[in-house]
C-alpha positions in Angstrom: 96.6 79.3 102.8 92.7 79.5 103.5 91.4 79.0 107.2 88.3 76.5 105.8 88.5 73.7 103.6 87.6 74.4 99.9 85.0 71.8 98.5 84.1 70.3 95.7 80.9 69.2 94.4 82.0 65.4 95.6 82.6 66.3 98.6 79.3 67.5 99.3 75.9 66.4 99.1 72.3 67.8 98.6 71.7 71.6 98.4 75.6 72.4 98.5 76.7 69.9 95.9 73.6 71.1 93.2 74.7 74.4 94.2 78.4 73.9 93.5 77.5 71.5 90.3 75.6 74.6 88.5 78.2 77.1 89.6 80.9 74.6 87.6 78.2 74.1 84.5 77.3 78.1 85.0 81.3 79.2 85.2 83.1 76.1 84.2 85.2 76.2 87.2 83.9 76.8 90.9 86.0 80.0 92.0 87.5 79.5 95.8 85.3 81.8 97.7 81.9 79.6 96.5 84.6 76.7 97.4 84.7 78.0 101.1 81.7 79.1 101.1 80.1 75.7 100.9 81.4 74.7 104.2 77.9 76.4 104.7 74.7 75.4 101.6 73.2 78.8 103.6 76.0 80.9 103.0 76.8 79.5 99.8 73.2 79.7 98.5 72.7 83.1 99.9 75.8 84.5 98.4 74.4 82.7 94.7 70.9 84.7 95.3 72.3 87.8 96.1 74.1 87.7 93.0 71.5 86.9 90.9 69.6 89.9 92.7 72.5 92.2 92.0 72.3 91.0 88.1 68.7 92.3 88.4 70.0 95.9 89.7 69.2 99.1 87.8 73.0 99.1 87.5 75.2 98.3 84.7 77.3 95.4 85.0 79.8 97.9 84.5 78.9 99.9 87.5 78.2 96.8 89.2 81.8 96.0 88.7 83.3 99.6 89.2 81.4 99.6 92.7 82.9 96.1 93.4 86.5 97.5 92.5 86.4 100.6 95.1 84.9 98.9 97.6 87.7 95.9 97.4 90.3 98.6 97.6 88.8 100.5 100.3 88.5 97.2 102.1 92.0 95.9 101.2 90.2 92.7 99.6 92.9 91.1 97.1 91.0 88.1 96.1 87.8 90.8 95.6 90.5 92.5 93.3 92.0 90.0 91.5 88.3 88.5 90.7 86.5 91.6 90.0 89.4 92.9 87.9 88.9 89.5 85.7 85.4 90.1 85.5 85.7 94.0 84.7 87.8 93.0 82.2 85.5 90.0 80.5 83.3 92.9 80.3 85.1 95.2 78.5 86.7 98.3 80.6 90.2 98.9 80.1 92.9 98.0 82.6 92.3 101.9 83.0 89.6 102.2 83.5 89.8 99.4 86.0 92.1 101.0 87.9 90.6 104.1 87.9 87.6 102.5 89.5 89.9 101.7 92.2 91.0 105.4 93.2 87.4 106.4 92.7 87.7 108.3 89.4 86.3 107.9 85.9 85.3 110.2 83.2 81.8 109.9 83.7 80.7 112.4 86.3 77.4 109.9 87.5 79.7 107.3 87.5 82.6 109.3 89.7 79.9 110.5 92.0 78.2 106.5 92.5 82.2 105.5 93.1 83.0 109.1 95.7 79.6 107.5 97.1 80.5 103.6 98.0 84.1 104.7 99.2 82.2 107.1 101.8 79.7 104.7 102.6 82.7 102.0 103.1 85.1 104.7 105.1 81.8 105.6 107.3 80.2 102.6 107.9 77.2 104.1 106.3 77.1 107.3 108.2 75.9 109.3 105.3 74.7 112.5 105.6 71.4 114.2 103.5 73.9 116.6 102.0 76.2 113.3 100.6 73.1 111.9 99.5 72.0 115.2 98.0 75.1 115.7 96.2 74.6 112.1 94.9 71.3 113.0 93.9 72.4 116.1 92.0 74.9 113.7 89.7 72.0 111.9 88.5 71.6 108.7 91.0 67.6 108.1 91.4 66.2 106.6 94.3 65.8 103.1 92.9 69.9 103.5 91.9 70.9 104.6 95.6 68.9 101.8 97.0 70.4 99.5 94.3 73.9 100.8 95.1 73.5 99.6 98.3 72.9 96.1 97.6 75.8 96.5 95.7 78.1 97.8 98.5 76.6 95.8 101.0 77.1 92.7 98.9 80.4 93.7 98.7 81.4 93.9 101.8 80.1 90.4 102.8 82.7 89.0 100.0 85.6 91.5 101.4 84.8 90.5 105.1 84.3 86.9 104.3 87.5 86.7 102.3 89.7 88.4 105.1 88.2 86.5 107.6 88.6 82.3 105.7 92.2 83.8 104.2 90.6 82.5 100.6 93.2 81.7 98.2 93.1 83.5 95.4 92.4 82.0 92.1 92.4 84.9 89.6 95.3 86.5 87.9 96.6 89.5 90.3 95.3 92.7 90.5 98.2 94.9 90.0 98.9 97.4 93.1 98.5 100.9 93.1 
């Protein structure tokens, strides 16, 4: 059971209930993390812009989605799981692919090497070193990419920390265990 209150638009007013009103339009449902979030309109509007931001990434939605998957597992995050699973999947990657995301793997050697790269970051709290970065690098990952990783990661980890932290219920289908 979730340590905040979950809202709906009703129960809000102002900034938090346009917020939640074009996330239900936008979604047709308002997903419980936004639902928790709005026990704060500057958390909730924050985690909306950064979202938008991410969608403007040099990354794939794909990627985007791979990236959310490893760091979910690296942080233990089952709500990030079971939402970014649903989402992988609306977007076409096999449940294979999806769980390959998870371990860090994929056929795609840029693609392995951007997932090796966000567990490290995750595991080392962003204690990188130029040789990690230069092996990125090497894999094909431009400057703009690394940066936009980041965002990506960092993103991430708000969801995964917030969720952990407020105990969100989650409101996806499972993501199976591995």
């Amino acid at each position: 059971m979730g340590r905040v209150k979950t809202l709906k638009a009703d129960q809000t007013q102002g900034t938090t209930q346009t917020l939640l009103q074009g996330l239900e339009k936008k979604l047709g449902h308002v997903p419980n993390i936004y639902a928790s979030m709005a026990n704060s309109a500057a958390m909730l509007e924050a985690m909306i812009t950064l979202s938008e931001l991410a969608n403007k990434t040099s990354l794939s939605p794909q990627i985007r989605e791979e990236i959310a998957l490893i760091v979910g597992q690296a942080n233990q995050c089952n709500y990030c799981l079971s939402a970014h699973t649903a989402i992988a999947k609306s977007l076409g990657l096999s449940e294979n692919t999806i769980l390959a995301a998870r371990k860090g793997e994929s056929l795609e050697e840029k693609t392995k090497a951007i997932l090796w790269f966000a567990k490290l970051v995750v595991d080392r709290r962003g204690l990188v070193d130029e040789k990690e970065i230069e092996t990125l690098k090497t894999s094909g990952v431009t400057d703009t990419e690394l940066v936009d990783i980041m965002l990506i990661i960092s993103m991430n980890m708000m969801t995964n920390y917030f969720n952990h932290v407020v105990n969100t219920d989650v409101d996806f289908p499972p993501a199976p265990q591995i």
